[in-house]
Backbone as numpy.savetxt, mean C-alpha at the origin, in Angstrom:
# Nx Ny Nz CAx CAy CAz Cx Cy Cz
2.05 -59.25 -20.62 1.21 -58.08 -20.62 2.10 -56.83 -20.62
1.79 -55.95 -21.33 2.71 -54.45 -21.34 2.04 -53.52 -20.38
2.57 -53.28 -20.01 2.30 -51.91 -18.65 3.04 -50.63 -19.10
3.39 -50.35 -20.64 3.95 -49.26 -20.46 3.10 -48.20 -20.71
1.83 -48.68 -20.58 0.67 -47.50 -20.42 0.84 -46.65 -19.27
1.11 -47.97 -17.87 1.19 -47.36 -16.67 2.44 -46.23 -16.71
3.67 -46.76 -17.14 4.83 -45.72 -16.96 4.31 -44.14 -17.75
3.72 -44.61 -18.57 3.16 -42.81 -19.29 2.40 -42.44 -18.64
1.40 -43.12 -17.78 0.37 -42.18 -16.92 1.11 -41.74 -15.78
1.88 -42.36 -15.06 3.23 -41.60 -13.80 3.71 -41.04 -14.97
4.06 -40.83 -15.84 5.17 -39.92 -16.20 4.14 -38.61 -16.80
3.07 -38.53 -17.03 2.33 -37.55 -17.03 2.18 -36.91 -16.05
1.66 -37.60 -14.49 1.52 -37.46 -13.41 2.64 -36.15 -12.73
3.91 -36.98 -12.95 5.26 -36.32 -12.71 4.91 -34.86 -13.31
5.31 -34.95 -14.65 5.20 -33.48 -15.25 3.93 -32.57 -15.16
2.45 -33.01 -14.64 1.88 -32.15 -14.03 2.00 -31.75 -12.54
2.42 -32.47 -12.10 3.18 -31.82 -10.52 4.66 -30.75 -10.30
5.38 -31.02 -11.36 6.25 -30.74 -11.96 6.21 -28.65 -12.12
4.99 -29.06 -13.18 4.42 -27.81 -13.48 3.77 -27.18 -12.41
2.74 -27.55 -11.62 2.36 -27.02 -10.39 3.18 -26.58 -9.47
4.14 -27.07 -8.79 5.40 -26.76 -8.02 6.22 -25.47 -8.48
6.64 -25.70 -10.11 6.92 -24.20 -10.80 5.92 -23.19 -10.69
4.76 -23.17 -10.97 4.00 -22.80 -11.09 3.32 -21.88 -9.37
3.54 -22.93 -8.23 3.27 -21.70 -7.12 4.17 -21.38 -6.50
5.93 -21.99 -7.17 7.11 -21.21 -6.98 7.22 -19.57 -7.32
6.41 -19.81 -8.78 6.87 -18.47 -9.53 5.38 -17.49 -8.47
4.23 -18.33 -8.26 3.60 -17.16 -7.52 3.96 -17.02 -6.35
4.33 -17.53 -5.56 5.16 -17.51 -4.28 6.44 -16.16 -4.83
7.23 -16.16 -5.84 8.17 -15.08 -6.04 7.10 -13.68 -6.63
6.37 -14.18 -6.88 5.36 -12.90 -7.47 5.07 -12.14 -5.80
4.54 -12.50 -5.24 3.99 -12.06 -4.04 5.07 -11.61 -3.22
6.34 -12.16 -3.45 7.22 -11.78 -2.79 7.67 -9.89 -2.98
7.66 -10.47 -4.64 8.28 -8.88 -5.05 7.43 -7.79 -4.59
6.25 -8.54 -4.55 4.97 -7.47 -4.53 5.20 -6.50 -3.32
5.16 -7.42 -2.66 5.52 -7.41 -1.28 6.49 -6.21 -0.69
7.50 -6.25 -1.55 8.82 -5.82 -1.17 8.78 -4.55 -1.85
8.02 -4.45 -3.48 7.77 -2.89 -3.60 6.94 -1.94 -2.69
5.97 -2.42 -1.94 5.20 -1.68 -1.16 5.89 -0.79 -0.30
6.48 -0.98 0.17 7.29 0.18 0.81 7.92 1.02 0.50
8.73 1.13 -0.68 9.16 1.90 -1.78 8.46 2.84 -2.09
7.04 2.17 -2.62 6.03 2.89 -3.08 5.54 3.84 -2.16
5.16 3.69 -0.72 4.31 4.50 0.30 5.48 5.68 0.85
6.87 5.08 0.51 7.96 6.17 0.62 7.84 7.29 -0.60
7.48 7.22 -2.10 7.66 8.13 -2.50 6.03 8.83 -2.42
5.00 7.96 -2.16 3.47 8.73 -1.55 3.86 9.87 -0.41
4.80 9.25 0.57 4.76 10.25 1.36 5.78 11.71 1.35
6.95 11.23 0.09 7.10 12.28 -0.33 6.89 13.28 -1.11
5.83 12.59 -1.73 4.70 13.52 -2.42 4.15 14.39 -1.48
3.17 14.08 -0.72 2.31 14.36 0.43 3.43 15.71 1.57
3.92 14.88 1.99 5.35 16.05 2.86 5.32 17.33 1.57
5.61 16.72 0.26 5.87 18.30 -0.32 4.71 19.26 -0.83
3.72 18.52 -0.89 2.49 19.25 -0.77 2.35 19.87 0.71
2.21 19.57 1.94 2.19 19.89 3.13 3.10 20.87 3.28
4.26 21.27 2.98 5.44 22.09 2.76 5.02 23.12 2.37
4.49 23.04 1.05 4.50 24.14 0.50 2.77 24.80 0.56
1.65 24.05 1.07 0.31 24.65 1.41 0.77 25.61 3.09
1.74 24.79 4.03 2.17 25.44 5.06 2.46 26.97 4.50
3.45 26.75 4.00 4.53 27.77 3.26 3.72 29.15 3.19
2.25 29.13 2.55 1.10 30.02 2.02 0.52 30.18 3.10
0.37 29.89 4.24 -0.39 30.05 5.35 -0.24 30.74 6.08
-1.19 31.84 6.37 -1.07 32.70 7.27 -1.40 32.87 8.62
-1.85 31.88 8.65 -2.35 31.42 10.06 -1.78 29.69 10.64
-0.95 30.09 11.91 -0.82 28.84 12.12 -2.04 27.51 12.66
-2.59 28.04 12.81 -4.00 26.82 13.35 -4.17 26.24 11.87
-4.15 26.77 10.62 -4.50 26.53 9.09 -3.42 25.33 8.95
-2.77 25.43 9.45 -0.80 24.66 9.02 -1.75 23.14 8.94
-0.56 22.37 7.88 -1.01 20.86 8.60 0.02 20.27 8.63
0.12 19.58 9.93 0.88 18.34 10.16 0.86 16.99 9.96
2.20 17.07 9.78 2.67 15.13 9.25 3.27 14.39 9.95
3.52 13.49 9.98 3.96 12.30 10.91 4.75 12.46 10.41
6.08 11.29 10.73 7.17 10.74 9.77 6.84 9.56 9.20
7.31 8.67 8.49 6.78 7.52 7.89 7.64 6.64 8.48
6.57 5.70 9.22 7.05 4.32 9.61 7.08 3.59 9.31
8.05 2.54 9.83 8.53 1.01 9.09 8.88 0.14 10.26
8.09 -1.34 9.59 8.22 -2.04 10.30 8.01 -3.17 9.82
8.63 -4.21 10.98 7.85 -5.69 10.11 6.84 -6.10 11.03
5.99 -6.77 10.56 5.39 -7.49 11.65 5.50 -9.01 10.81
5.57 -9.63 12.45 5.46 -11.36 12.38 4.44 -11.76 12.56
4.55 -13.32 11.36 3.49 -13.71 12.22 3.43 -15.12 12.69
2.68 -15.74 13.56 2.85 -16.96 14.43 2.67 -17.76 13.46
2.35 -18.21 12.29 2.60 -19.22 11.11 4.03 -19.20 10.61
4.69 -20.24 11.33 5.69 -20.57 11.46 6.66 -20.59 9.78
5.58 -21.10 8.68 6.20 -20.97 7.19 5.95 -19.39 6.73
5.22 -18.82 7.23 5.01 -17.51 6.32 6.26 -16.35 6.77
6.67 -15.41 5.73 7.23 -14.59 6.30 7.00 -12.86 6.89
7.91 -12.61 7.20 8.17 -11.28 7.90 6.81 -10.28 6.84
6.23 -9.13 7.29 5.66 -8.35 6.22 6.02 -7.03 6.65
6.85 -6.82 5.46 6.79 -5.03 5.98 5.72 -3.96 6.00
5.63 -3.48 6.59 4.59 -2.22 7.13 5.33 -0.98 6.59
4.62 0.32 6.05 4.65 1.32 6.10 3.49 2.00 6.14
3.48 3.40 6.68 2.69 4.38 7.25 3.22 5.58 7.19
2.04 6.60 7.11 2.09 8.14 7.49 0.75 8.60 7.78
1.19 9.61 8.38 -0.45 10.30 8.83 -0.49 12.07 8.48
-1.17 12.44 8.36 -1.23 14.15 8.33 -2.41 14.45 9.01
-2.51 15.78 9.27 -3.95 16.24 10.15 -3.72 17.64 9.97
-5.30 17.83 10.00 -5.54 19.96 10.49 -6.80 19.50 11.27
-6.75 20.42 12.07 -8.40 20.78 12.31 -9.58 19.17 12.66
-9.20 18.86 13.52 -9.97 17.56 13.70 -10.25 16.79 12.57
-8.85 16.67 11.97 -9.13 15.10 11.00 -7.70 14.61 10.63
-7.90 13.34 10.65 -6.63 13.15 9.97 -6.64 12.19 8.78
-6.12 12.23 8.10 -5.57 11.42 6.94 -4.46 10.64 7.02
-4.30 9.57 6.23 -3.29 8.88 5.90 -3.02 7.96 4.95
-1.99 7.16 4.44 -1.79 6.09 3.79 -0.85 5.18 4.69
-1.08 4.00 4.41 -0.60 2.71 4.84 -0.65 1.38 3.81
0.59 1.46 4.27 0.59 0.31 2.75 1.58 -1.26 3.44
1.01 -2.24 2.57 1.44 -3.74 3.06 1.39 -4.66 2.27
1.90 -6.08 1.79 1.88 -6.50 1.43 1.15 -6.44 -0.49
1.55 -5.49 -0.92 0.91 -5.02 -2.17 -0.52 -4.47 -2.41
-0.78 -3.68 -0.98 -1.97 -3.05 -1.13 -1.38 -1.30 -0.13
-1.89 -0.70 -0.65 -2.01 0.83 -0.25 -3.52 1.38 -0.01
-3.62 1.46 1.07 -4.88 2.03 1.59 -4.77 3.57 1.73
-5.75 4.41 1.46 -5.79 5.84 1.48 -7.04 5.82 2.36
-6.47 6.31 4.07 -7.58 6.43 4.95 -8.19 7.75 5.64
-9.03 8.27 6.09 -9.29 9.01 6.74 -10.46 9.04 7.78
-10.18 10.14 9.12 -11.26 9.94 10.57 -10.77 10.73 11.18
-12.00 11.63 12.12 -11.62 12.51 12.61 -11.50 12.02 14.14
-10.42 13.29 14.76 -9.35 13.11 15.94 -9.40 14.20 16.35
-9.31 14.16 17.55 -9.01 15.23 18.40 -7.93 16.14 18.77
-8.11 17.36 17.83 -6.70 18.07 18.27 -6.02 17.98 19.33
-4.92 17.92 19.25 -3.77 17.93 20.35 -3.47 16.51 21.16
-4.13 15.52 20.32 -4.42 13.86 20.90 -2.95 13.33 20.84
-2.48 13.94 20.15 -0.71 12.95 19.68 -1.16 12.24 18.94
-2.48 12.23 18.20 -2.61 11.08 17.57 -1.58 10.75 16.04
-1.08 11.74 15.77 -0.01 11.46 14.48 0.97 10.24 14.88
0.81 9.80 16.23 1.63 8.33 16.57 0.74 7.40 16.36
-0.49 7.11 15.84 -1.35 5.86 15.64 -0.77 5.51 15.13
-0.95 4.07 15.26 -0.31 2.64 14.44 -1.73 2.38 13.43
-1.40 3.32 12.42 -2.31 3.20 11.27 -2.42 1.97 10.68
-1.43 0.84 10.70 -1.07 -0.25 10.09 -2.46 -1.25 10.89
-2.44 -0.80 12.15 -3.48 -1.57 13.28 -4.54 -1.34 13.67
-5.19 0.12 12.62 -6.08 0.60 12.71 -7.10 0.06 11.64
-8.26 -0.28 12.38 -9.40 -0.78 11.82 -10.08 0.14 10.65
-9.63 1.17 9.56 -10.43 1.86 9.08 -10.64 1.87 7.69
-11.44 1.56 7.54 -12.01 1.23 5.57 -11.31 2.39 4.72
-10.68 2.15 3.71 -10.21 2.54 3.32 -11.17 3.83 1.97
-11.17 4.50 1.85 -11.71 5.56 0.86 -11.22 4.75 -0.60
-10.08 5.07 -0.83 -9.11 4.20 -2.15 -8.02 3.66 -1.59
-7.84 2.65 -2.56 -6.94 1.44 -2.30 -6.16 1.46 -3.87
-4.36 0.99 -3.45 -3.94 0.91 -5.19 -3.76 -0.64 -4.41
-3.55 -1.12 -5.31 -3.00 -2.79 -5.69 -2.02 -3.28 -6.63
-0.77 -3.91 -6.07 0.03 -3.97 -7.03 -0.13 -5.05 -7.61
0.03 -5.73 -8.47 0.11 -7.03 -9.49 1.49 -7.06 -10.48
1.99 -8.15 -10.47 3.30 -8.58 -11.30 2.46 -8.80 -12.67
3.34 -8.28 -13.63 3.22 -8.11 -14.93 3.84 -9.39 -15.57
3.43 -10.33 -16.05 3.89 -11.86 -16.58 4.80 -11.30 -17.25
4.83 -10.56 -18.80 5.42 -10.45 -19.41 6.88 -9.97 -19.26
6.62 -8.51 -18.80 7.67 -7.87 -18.11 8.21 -8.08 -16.88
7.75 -8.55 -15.88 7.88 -9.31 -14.57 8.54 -8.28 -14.09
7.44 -6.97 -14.25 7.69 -5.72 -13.17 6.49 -5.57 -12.72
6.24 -4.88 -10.92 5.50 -4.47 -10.82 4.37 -3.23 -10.93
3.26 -3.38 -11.05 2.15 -2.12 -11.61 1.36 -2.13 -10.21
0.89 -0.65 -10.18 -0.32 -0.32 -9.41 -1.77 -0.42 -10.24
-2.56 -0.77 -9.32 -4.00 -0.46 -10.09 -5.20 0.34 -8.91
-6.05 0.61 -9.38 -6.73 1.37 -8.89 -8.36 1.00 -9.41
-8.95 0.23 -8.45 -10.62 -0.12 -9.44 -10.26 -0.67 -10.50
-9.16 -1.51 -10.43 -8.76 -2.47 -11.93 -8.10 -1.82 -12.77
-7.99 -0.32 -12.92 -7.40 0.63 -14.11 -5.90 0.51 -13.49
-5.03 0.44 -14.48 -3.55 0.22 -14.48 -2.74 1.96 -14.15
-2.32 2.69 -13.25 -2.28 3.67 -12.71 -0.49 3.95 -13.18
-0.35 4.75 -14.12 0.98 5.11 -14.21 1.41 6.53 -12.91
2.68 7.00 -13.37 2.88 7.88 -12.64 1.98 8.85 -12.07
1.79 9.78 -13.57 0.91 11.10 -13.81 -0.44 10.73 -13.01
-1.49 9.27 -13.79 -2.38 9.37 -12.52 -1.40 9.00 -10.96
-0.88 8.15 -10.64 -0.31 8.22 -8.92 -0.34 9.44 -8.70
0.43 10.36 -9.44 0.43 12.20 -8.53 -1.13 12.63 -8.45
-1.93 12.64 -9.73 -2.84 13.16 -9.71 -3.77 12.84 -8.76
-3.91 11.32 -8.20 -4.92 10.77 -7.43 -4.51 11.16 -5.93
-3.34 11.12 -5.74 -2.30 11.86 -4.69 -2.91 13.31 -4.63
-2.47 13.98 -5.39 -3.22 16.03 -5.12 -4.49 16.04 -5.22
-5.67 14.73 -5.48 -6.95 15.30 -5.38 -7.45 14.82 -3.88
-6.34 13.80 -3.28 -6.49 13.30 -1.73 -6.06 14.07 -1.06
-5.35 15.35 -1.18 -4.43 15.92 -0.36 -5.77 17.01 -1.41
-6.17 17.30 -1.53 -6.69 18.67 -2.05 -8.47 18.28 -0.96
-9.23 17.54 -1.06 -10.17 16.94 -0.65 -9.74 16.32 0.69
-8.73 16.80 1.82 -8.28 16.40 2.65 -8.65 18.28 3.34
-7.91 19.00 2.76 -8.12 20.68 2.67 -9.12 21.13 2.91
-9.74 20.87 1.77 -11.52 20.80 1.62 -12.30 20.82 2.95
-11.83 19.23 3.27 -12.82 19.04 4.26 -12.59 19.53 5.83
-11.71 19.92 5.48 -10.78 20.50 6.91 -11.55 22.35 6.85
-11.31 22.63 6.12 -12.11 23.78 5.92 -13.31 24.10 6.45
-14.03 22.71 5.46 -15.94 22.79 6.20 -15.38 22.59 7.48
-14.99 22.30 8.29 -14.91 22.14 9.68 -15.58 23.18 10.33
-15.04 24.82 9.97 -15.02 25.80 10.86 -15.40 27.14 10.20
């Protein structure tokens, strides 16, 4: 009797496991990178943001008008699943006038948050990263197969620079805004 039917069905077997293993290697490295741009990214958000804050200060004639910024934090947090790794954290916060704003970004997501606070709270030290608050907009990064660089998106739309600034000065402009109606 020939059985070399059986050796082609294991040897099919093989090369679809084969492929699977590559296959949540390469997404396992996808998630990684993802991962690892996020912080990059919420570093040049917040130097966007700082130089907007700079220079709206700059025009202000009144200090109660001024707004303040945090510095941007970093961190990892662990977690008790012994195979997964480290995730870096970044954060910033700004505030005027009983509200504050911020971004926080992690594992290939950037949240754009805001809630109002009580002047003079210290609250520009919240651990925004640990804060429960729904986000207004969110970017999302995704690895590009082809190019095997990472992209932001925004509601699914693929977000180059020009929109990042732009969506950036209408959060920081509508941050103003609402600080305004306040009083």
């Amino acid at each position: 009797m020939d059985f070399s039917w059986v050796k082609q069905l294991a040897d099919q077997a093989n090369q679809a496991e084969l492929a699977r293993q590559e296959r949540d290697r390469r997404d396992r490295e996808d998630k990684r990178l993802v991962a690892l741009a996020t912080v990059p990214f919420v570093e040049k958000l917040y130097l966007l943001i700082n130089t907007c804050t700079d220079e709206f200060n700059k025009h202000c004639m009144f200090p109660n008008l001024r707004v303040m910024t945090s510095r941007l934090y970093k961190r990892q947090k662990t977690s008790d699943l012994p195979e997964s790794e480290p995730e870096e954290v970044a954060y910033f916060t700004f505030s005027r006038r009983g509200y504050m704003y911020g971004i926080r970004g992690v594992n290939g997501v950037v949240d754009f948050v805001e809630f109002p606070v009580t002047d003079g709270s210290g609250s520009l030290t919240l651990r925004l990263d640990e804060l429960g608050v729904e986000p207004s907009r969110k970017f999302i990064a995704e690895m590009e197969r082809e190019g095997r660089k990472v992209t932001w998106k925004m509601d699914g739309c693929v977000l180059d620079g020009p929109m990042i600034i732009s969506v950036c000065q209408h959060y920081f402009s509508e941050f103003i805004g609402r600080t305004n109606e306040q009083f």
